[in-house]
C-alpha positions as CSV (number, residue, x, y, z in Angstrom):
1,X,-13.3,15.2,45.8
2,X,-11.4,12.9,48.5
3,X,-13.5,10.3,47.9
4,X,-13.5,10.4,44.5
5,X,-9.8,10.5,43.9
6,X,-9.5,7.4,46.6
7,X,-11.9,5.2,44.3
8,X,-9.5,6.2,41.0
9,X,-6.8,5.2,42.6
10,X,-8.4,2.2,44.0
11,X,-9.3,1.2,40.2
12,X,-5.6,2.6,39.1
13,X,-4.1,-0.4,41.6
14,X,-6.2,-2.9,40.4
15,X,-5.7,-2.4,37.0
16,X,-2.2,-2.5,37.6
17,X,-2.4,-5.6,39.7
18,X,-4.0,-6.9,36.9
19,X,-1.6,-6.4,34.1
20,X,1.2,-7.1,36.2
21,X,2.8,-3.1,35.9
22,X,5.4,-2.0,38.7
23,X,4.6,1.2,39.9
24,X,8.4,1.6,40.6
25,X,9.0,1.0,37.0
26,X,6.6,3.8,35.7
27,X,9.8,6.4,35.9
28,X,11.5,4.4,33.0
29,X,8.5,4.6,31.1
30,X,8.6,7.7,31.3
31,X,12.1,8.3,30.3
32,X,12.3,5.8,27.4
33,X,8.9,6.8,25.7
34,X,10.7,11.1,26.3
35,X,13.7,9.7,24.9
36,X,12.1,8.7,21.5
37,X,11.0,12.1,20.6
38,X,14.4,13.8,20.8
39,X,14.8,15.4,17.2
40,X,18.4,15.2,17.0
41,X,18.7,11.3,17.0
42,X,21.0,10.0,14.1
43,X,19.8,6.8,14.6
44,X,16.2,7.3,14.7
45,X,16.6,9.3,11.5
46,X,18.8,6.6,9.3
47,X,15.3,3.5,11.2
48,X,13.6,6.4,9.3
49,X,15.0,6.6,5.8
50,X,15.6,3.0,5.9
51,X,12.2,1.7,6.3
52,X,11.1,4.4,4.0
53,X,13.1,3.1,1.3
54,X,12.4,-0.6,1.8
55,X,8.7,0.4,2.1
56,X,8.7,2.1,-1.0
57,X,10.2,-0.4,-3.1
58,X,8.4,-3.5,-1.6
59,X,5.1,-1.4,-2.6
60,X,6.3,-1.2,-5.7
61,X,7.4,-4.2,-6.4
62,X,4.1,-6.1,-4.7
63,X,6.4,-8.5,-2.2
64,X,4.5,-8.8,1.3
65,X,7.5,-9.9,2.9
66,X,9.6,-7.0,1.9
67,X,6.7,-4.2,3.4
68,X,6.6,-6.7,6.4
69,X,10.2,-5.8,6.9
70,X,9.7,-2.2,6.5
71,X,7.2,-2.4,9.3
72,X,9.5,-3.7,11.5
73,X,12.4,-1.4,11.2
74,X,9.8,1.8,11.2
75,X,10.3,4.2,14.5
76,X,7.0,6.0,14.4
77,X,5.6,4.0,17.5
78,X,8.1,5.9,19.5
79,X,6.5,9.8,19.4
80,X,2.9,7.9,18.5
81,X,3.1,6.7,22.5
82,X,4.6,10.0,23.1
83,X,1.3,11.8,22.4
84,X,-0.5,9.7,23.9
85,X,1.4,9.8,27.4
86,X,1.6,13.4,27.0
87,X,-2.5,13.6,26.8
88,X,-2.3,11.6,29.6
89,X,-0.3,13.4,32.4
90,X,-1.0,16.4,30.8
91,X,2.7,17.3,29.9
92,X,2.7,20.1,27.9
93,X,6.4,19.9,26.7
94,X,6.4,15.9,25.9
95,X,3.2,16.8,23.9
96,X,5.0,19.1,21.7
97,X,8.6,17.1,21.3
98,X,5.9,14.3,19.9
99,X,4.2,16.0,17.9
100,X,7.2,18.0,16.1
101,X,8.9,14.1,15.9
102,X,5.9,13.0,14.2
103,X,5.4,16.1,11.7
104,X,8.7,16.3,10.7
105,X,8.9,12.2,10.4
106,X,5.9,12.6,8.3
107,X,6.9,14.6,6.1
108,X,10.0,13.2,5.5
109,X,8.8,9.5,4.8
110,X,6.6,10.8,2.7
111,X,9.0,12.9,0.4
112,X,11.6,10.3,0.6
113,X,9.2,8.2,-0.8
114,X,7.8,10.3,-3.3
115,X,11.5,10.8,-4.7
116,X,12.3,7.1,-4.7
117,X,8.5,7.0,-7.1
118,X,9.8,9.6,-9.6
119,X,13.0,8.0,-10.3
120,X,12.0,5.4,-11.4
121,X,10.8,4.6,-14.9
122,X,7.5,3.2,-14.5
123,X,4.2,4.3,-12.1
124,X,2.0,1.6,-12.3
125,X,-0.1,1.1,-9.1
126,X,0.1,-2.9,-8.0
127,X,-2.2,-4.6,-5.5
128,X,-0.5,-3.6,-2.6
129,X,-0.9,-0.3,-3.0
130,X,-4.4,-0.4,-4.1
131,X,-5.1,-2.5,-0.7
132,X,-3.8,0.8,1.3
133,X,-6.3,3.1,-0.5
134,X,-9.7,2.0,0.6
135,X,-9.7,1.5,4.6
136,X,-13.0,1.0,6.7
137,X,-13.8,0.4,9.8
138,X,-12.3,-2.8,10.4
139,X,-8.6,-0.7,9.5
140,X,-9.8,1.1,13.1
141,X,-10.6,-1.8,15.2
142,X,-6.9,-3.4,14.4
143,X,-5.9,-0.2,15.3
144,X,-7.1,0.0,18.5
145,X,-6.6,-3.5,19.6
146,X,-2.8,-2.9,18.4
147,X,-2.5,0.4,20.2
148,X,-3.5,-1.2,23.2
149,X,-1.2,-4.3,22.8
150,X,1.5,-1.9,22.1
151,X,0.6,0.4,25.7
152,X,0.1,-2.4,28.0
153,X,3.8,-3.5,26.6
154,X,5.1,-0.2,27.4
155,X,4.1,0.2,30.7
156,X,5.1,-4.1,31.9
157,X,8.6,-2.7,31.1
158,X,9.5,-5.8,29.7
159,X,13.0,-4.4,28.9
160,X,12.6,-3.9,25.7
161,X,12.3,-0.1,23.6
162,X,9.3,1.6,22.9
163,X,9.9,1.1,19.2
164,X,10.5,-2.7,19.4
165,X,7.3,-3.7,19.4
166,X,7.8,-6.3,16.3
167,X,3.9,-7.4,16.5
168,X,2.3,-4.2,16.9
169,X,4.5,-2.6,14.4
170,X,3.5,-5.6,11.5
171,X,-0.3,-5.5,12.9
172,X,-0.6,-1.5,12.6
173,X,1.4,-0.7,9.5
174,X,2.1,2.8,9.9
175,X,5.2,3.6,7.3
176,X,3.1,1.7,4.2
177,X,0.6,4.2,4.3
178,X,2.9,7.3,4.3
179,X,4.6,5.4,1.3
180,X,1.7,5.2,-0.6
181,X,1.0,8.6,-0.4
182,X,4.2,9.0,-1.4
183,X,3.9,6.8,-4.9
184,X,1.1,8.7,-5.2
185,X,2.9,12.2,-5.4
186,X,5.6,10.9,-6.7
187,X,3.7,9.3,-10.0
188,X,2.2,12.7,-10.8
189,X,-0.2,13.9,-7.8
190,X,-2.5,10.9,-7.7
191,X,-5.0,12.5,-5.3
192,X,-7.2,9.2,-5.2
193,X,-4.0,7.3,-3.7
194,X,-3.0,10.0,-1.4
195,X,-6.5,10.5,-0.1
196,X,-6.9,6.8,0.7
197,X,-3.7,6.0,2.0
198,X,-3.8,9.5,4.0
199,X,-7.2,8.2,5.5
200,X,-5.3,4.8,6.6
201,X,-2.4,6.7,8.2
202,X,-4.9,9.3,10.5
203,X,-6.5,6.4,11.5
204,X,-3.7,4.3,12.8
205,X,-2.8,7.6,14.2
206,X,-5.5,8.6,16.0
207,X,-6.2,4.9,17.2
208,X,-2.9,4.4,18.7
209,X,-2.7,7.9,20.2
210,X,-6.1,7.1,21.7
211,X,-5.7,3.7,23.5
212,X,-2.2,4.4,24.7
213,X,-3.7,7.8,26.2
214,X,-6.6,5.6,27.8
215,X,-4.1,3.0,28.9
216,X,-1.3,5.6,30.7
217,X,-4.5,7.0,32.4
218,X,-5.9,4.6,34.0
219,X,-2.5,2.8,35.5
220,X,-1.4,6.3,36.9
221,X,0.9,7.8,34.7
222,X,0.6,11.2,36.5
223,X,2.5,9.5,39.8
224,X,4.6,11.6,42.0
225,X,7.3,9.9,41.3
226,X,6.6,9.9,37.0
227,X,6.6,13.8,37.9
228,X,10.3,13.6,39.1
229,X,11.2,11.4,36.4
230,X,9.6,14.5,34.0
231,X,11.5,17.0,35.8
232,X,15.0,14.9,35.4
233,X,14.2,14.2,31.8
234,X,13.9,17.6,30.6
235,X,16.9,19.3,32.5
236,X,19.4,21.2,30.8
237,X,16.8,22.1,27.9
238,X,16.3,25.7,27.9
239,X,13.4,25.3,25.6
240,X,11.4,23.1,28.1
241,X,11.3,25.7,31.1
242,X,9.4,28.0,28.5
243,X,7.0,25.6,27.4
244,X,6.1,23.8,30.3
245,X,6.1,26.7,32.8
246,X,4.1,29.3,30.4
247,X,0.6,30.5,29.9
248,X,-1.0,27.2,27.6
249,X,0.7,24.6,30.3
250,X,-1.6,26.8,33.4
251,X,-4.2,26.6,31.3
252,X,-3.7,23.0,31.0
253,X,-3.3,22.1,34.5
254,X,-6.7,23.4,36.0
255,X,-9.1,21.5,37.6
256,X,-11.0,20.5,34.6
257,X,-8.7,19.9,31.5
258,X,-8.7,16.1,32.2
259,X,-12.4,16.3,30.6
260,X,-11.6,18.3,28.1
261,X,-8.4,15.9,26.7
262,X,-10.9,12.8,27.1
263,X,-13.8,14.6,24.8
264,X,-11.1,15.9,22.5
265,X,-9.7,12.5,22.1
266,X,-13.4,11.2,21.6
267,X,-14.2,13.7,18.5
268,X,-11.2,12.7,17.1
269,X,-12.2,8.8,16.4
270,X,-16.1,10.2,15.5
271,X,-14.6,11.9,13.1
272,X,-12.2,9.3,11.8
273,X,-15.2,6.4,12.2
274,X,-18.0,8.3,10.0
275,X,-16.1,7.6,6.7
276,X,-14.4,4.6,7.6
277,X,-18.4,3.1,8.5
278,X,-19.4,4.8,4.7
279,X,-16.5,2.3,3.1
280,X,-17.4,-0.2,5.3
281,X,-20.9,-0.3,4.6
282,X,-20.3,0.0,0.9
283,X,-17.9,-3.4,1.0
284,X,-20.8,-5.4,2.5
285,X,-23.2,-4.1,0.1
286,X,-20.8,-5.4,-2.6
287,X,-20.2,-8.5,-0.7
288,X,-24.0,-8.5,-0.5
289,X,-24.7,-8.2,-3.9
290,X,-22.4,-10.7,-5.2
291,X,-23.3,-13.2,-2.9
292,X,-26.8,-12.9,-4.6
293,X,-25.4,-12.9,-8.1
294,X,-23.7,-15.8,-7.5
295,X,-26.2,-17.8,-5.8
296,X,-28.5,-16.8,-9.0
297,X,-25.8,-18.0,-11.3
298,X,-25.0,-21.5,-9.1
299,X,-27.4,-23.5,-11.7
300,X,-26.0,-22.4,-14.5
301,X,-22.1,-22.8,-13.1
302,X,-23.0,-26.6,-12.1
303,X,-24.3,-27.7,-15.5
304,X,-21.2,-26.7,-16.3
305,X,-21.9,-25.0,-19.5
306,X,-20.9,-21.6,-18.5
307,X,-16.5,-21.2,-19.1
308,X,-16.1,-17.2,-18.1
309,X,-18.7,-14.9,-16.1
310,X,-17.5,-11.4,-15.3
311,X,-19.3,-9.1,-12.7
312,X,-19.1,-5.3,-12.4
313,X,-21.1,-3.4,-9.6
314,X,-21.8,-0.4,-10.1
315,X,-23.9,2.5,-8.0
316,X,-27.1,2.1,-9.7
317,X,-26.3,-0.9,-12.0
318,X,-24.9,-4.2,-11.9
319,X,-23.4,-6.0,-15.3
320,X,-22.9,-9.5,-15.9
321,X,-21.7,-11.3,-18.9
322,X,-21.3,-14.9,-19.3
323,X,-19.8,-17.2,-21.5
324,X,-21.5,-20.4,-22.3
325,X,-20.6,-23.6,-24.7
326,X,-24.7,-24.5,-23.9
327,X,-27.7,-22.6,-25.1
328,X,-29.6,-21.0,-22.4
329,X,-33.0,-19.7,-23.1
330,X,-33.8,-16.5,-22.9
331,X,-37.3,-16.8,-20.7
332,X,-34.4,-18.2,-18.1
333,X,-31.8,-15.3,-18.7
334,X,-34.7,-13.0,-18.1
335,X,-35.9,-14.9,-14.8
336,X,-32.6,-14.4,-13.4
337,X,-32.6,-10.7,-14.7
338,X,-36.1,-10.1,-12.3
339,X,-34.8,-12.0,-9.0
340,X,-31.2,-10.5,-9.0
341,X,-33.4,-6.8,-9.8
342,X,-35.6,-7.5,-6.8
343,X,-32.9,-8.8,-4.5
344,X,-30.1,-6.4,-5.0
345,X,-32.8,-3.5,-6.1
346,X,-30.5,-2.3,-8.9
347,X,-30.9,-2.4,-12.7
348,X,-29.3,-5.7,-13.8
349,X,-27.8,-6.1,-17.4
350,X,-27.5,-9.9,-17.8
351,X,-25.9,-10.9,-21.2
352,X,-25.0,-14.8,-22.3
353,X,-23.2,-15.1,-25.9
354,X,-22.7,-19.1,-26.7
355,X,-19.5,-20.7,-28.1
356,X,-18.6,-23.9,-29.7
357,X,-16.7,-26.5,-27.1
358,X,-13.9,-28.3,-27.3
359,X,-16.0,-31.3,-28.3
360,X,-18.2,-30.1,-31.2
361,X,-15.3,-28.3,-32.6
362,X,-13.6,-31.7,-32.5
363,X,-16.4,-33.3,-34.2
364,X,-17.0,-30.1,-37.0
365,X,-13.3,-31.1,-37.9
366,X,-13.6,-34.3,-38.0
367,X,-17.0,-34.6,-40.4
368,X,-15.0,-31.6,-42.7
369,X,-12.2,-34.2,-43.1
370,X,-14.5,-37.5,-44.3
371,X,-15.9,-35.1,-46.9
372,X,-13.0,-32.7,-47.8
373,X,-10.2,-34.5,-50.2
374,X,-7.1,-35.5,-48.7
375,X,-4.6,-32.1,-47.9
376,X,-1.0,-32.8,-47.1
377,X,-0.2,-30.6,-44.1
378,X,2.4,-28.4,-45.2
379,X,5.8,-28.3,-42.9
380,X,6.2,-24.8,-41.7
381,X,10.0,-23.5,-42.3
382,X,11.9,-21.9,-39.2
383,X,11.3,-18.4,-40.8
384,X,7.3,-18.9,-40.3
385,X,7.8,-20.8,-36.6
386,X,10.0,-17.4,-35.6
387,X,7.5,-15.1,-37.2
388,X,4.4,-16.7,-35.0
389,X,6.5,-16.8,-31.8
390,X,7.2,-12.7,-32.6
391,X,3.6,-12.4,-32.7
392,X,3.1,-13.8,-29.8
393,X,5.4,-12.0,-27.7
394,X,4.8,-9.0,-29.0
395,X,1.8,-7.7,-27.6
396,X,2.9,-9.1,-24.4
397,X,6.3,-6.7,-24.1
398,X,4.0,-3.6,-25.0
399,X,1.7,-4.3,-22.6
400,X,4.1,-3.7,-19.7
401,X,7.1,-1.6,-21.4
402,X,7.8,2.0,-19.7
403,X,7.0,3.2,-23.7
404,X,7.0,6.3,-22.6
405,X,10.4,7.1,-21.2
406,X,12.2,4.5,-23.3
407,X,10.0,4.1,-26.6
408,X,11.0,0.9,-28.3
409,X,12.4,1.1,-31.8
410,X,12.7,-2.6,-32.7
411,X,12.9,-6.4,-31.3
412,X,13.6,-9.3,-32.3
413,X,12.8,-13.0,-31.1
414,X,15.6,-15.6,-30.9
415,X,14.5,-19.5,-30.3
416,X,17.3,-21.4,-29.4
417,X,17.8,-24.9,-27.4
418,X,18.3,-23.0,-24.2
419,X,14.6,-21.0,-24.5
420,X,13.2,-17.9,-26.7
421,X,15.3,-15.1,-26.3
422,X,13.7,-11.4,-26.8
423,X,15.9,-8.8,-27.7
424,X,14.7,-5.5,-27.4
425,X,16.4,-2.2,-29.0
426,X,14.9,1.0,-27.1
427,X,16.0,4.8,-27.0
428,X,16.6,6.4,-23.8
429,X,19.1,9.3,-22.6
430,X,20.1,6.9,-19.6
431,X,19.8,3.1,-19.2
432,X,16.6,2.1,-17.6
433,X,19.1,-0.2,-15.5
434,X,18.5,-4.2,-13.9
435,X,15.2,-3.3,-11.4
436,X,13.0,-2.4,-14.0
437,X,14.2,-4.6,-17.0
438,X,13.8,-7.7,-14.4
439,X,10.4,-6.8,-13.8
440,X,9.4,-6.5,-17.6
441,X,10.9,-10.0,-17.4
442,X,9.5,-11.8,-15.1
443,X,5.5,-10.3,-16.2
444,X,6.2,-11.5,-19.6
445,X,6.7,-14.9,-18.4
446,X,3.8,-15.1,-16.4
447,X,1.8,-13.2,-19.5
448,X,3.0,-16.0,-22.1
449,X,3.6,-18.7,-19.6
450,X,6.9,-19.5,-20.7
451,X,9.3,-19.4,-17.9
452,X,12.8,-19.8,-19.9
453,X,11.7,-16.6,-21.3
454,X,15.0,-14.4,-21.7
455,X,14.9,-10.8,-22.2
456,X,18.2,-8.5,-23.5
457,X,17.9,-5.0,-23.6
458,X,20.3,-2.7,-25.4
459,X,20.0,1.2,-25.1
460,X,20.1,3.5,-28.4
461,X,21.0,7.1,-28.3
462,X,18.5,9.8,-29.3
463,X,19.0,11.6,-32.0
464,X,21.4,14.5,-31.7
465,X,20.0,17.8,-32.4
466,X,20.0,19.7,-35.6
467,X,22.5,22.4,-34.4
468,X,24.9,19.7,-33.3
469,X,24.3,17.6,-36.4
470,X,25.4,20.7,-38.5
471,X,28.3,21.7,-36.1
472,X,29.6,18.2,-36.8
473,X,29.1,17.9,-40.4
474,X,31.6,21.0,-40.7
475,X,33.8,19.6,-38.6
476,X,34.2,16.6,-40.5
477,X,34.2,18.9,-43.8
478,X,37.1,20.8,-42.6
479,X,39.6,17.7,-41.4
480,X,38.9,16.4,-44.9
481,X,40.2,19.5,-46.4
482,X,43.2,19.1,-44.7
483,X,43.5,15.8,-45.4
484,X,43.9,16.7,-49.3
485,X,47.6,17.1,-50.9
């Protein structure tokens, strides 16, 4: 046992050495990452609600930057290296200040969140919260390699806090997920959301947890002095004398517990790397597959006949349809059918419908004129111009309108010299307010391409209820019968 214990520390030095740690700096370590799961911290509370908040909203309103800036305010590293020290040295009460941080930081992003979802007017899932739903495998290896970024940081005690890690922080996105999950309970219990972005969040998790356990390991944590640094840490805590001198901390400290942290931290990324490989696998079949599709379609693309192709993959079925202003025979369609069948060993729908270009459309008008009698184009009046530009917003402001909480009743569509303005007449119990009206904005600009697009909003009461209707009708009856001589 002498022996061994003298080559561990032999490889403990080196590694040290190596990444340039001071073993009389391992003491603050210790302190800073204990300090970061104290419960009772205002401040790490308000980094909390904060990032929450700006997570939330920058999910919802699909701005990279502003979930960039969430990242780097979120705490969560803090009691993430916690647990992983505390697997470590096998410190019983560090293990469970971390792990009540994290639970109770959990659960509160998440149902911060969630609230922030439900007051507002409209649930629509954009693209950065679909990106947060479907992790693989590659989600694990950042993981990792930012969990071990973020250890080896800790340990140099570079004088900076465990939670300032701006690159690790942006690199593992940990509050994102949790506020996915809460969009998705917040929007009505969207299990597929929750599910997804829960996935992304255990794995971050368990990555980080995992390489910052390996990392405090193997430059010797567990060092006498780190052991004086616990004892110091923890004094005047009543709660930690319990804990750390009880029955589960003796079982924890025998001979052969190290083993048993090392396998349990092993079934814990199995366990997290069988689905992620599934979804994995499943991307680079789709990759796959439309790689083939579209090296099938190339010829047709550079002839440059076809205008629109749209591809759906399915489980057992892939389905193309093209748009084409040249005729393509159908012993080709059907060619193309068999290959992309044999390569991609599914059933293959392949459908072409052919349209008129710009050109022979041109030329149909023109030979129609030389043989039609001469028509004097008639000038439309402002009333018909206004009625065609109402036609084409329309559709546009019901697309993305919250119709259900604030069904519109009518609009209108001013042109002036300064732009089209939309004026829009809904009913609602409470204005829907500047967020959400800017957002209907700015979508139908980009729909109808008309960026001096103006949109005015103006609330209308709901109808007061029968009872109250009556109760005011006789109240009006009765001052006019005093008003009569």
């Amino acid at each position: 046992m002498s022996g061994q214990s003298q080559v561990t520390g032999e490889r403990q030095w080196r590694l040290q050495t190596w990444l340039r740690i001071q073993p009389s700096a391992k003491p603050q370590v210790y302190q800073r990452v204990f300090a970061t799961t104290e419960v009772n911290s205002l401040s790490y509370w308000l980094e909390i609600f904060f990032s929450a908040g700006i997570a939330t909203l920058g999910l919802v309103e699909n701005s990279p930057a502003v979930i960039i800036g969430a990242m780097l305010i979120s705490p969560l590293m803090g009691p993430i290296m916690a647990t992983g020290l505390a697997l470590a040295i096998g410190d019983v009460y560090l293990g469970f200040k971390a792990v009540l941080n994290l639970v109770a930081s959990i659960t509160v992003s998440i149902a911060f969140s969630a609230l922030l979802v439900w007051l507002l007017p409209f649930h629509s899932a954009t693209a950065e919260i679909v990106a947060r739903t479907n992790p693989n495998l590659l989600d694990l290896g950042i993981a990792l390699l930012s969990g071990l970024a973020g250890s080896v940081v800790v340990c140099r005690d570079i004088g900076e806090g465990v939670t300032a890690l701006p690159g690790v922080a942006i690199a593992v996105a940990l509050m994102p997920p949790l506020c996915t999950m809460g969009f998705g309970l917040g929007s009505g219990g969207d299990l597929e959301i929750m599910g997804g972005a829960g996935l992304l969040f255990l794995t971050n998790l368990v990555a980080i947890v995992a390489t910052a356990f390996s990392i405090f390991l193997l430059v010797g944590m567990g060092a006498p002095e780190v052991e004086q640094a616990m004892h110091a840490s923890r004094s005047g805590e009543p709660l930690a004398r319990k804990i750390s001198y009880g029955p589960i901390a003796r079982i924890l400290s025998t001979g052969g517990q190290l083993r048993w942290r090392i396998l349990m931290v092993a079934v814990l990324l199995a366990a997290i790397a069988v689905p992620l490989r599934r979804a994995l696998l499943q991307v680079a079949s789709e990759t796959i597959t439309r790689g083939a599709v579209q090296d099938e379609l190339r010829p047709l693309l550079r002839s440059g006949g076809v205008v629109s192709q749209q591809v759906n993959l399915g489980d057992k079925e892939i389905i193309i349809r093209l748009l084409s202003t040249q005729r393509i025979p159908d012993s080709r369609i059907a060619a193309i059918r068999d290959d992309l069948m044999r390569k991609t060993g599914r059933d293959v729908q392949l459908s072409v419908d052919a349209v008129a270009s710009k050109s022979e459309l041109a030329d149909l008008m023109e030979r129609l004129e030389r043989t039609a009698p001469p028509v004097i184009a008639k000038e439309k009046t402002f009333a018909e111009l206004q009625q065609e530009l109402l036609a084409r917003v329309q559709p546009a402001i019901e697309q993305i309108w919250p119709a259900t909480d604030a069904p519109i009743q009518n609009f209108d569509v001013i042109s002036g010299p300064q732009g089209a303005v939309v004026e829009v007449h809904y009913q609602a119990a409470a204005d829907l307010g500047p967020v959400p009206l800017d957002m209907v904005q700015k979508s139908v600009r980009a729909t109808l391409g008309m960026p001096d697009l103006t949109l005015k909003a103006e609330r209308v009461l709901p109808p007061a209820a029968p009872a109250a209707q009556q109760q005011n009708q006789n109240e009006t009856d009765k001052g006019n019968k005093k008003r009569k001589p």
